[in-house]
C-alpha positions in Angstrom: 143.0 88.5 150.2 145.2 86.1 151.8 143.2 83.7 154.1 144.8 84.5 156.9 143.4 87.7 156.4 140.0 86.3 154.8 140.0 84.3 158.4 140.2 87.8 160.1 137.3 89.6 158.2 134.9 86.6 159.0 135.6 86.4 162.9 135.1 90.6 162.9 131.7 90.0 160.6 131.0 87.5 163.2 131.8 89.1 166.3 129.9 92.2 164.8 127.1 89.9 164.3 127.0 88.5 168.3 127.5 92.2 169.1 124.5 93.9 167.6 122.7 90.5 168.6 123.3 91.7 171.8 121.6 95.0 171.5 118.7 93.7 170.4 118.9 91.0 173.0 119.5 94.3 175.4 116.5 96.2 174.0 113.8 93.7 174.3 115.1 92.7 178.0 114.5 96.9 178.4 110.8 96.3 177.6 109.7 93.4 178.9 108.8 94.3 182.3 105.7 96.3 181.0 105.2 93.0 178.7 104.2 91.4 181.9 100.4 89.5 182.4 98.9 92.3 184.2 100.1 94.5 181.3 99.0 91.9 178.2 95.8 91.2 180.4 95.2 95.0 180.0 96.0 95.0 176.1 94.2 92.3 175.2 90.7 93.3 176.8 91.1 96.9 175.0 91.6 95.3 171.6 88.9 92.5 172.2 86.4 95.4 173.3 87.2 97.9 170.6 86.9 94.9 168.1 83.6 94.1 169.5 82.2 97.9 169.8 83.3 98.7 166.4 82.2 94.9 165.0 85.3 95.8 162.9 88.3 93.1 162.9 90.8 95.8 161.8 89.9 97.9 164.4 92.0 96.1 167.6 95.3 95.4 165.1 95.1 99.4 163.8 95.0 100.4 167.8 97.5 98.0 168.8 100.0 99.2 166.5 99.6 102.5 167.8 100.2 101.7 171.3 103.3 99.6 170.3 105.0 103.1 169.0 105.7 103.9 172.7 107.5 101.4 173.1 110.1 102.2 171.3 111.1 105.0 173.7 111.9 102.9 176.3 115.6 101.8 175.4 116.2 105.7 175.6 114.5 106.2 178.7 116.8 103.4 180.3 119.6 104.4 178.4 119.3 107.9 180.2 119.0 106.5 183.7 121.6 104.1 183.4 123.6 106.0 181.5 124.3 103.2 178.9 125.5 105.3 176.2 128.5 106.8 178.2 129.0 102.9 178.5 129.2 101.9 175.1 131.8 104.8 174.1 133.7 103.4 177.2 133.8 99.9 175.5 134.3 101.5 172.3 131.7 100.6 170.6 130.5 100.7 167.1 127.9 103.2 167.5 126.3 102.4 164.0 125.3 98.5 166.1 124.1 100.5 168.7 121.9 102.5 165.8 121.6 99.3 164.0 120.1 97.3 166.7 117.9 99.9 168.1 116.3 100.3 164.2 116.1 96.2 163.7 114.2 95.6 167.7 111.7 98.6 166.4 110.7 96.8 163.9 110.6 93.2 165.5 108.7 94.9 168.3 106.1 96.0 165.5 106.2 92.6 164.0 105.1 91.5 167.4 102.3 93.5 167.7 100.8 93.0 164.7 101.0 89.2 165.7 99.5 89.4 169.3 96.8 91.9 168.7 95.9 89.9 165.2 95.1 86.9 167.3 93.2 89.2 170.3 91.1 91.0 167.4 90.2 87.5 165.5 88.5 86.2 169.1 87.1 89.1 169.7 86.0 89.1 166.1 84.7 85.4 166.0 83.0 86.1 169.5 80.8 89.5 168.3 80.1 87.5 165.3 78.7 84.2 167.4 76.4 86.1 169.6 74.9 87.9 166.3 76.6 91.3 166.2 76.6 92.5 162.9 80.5 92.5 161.9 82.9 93.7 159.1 86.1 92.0 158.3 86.9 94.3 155.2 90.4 93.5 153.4 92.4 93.5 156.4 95.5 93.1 154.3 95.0 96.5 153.0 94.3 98.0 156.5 97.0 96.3 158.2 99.3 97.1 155.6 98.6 100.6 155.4 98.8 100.9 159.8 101.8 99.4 159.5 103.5 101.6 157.4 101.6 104.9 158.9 103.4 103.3 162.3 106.6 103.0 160.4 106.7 106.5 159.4 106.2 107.9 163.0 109.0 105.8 164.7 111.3 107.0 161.6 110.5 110.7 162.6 111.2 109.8 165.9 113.8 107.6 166.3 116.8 110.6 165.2 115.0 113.2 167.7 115.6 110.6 170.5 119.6 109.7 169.1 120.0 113.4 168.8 118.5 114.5 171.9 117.6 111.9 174.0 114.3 111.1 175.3 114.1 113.6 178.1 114.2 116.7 175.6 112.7 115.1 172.5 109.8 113.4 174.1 107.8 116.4 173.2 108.7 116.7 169.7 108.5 112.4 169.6 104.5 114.1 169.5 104.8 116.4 166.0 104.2 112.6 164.0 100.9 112.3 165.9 99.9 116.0 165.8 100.7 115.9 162.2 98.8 112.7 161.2 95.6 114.0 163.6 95.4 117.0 161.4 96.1 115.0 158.3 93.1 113.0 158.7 91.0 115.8 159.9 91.7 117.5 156.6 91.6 114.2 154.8 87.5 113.8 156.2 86.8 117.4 155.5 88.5 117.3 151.9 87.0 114.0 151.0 83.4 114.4 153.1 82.7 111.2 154.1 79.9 109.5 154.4 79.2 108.5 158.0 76.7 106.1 156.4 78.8 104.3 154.1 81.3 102.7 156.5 83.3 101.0 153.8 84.6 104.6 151.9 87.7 104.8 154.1 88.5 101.0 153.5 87.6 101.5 149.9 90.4 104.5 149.8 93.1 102.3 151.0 92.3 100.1 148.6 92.9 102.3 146.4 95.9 103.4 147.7 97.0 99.7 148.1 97.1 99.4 144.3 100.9 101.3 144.4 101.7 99.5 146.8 105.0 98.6 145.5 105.7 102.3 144.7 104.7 102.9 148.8 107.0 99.8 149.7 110.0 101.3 147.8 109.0 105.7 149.6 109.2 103.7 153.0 111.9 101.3 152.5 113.7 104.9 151.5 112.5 106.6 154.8 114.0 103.8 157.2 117.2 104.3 155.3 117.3 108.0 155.2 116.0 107.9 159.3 118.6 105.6 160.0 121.6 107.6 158.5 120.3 110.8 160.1 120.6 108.4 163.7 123.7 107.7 163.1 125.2 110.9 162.2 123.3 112.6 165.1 124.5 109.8 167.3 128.3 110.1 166.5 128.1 113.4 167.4 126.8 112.9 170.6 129.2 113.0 174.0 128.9 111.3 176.6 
């Protein structure tokens, strides 16, 4: 290629680059009016009193990945009121950034969580354990590990319902993941029947589960993908 044309590839790679920058940018502005004090105020006392109930330091991180999946709906919800994508196919858009962008803030949203409510569940972990409540930090590598990607999972089920539909009609099937993974564990407890008394046999599962771990990493790594092409293709098809 003649540099000239060389020079012409890099500014479009850049300007690409500043535009799904921009989405993301876009996305997190979306959400953080509900990521106001009152609101973190609210999060943090729920994960510092489930930590200390349960006396469990996973505990607060596993719930606080759980509320950060609704999250991700917002940018639809907006989207819809605003009516942002008729916008972007009036500015012509590349609607795989739009796709792009939306997939890359979920999971810096996720990242987020894991960081805020890891530092909530630790005081609330150090504090039970000060004042003499018995307490169990487990391997919380494993369990976080394992959250995560359960969390992952969900938003890539959800994630083409709301490109295909948008959230207003696919907010009740955005609920299948969580029905499904209710009933999962159900039959999981009943199938496996746990001990009540021996507090450790879930964590010791995981563990066990955790040794293919690079098997796991390489089956979700594959989901994102696959979710993410489905997106698309049900996002170009929309009209606006």
């Amino acid at each position: 290629m003649d540099k000239p044309g060389k020079k012409y590839m890099d500014e479009l790679g850049i300007n690409r680059m500043s535009i799904l920058k921009s989405f993301i940018r876009l996305d997190f502005i979306t959400v953080k009016p509900y990521f106001n004090v009152k609101n973190l105020i609210i999060f943090a006392v729920i994960a510092l009193f489930i930590t200390s109930m349960s006396g469990n330091f996973t505990t607060g991180i596993s719930l606080g990945m759980f509320i950060a999946i609704n999250f991700i709906s917002y940018p639809f919800v907006l989207g819809e009121k605003s009516n942002m994508d008729a916008l972007y196919a009036t500015l012509s858009a590349d609607r795989y950034l739009v796709v792009l962008g939306r997939y890359i803030f979920t999971l810096a949203l996720n990242l987020c969580a894991v960081a805020f409510f890891f530092s909530v569940s630790a005081v609330g972990f150090l504090a039970t354990s000060a004042i003499g409540i018995k307490t169990v930090i487990g391997d919380p590598a494993t369990v976080i590990s394992m959250v995560f990607a359960l969390v992952v999972v969900i938003q890539s089920i959800q994630l083409p319902l709301y490109f295909k539909m948008g959230y207003a009609k696919a907010k009740f099937f955005s609920m299948v993941p969580y029905i499904a993974i209710m009933v999962s564990f159900v039959a999981f407890a009943a199938i496996s029947n746990i001990n009540r008394d021996s507090p450790t046999y879930v964590a010791n599962k995981l563990e066990k589960a955790f040794n293919y771990a690079p098997l796991l990493a390489f089956a979700l790594i594959f989901l994102v993908i696959l979710s993410y092409r489905i997106s698309l293709a049900f996002y170009k098809k929309r009209e606006f």
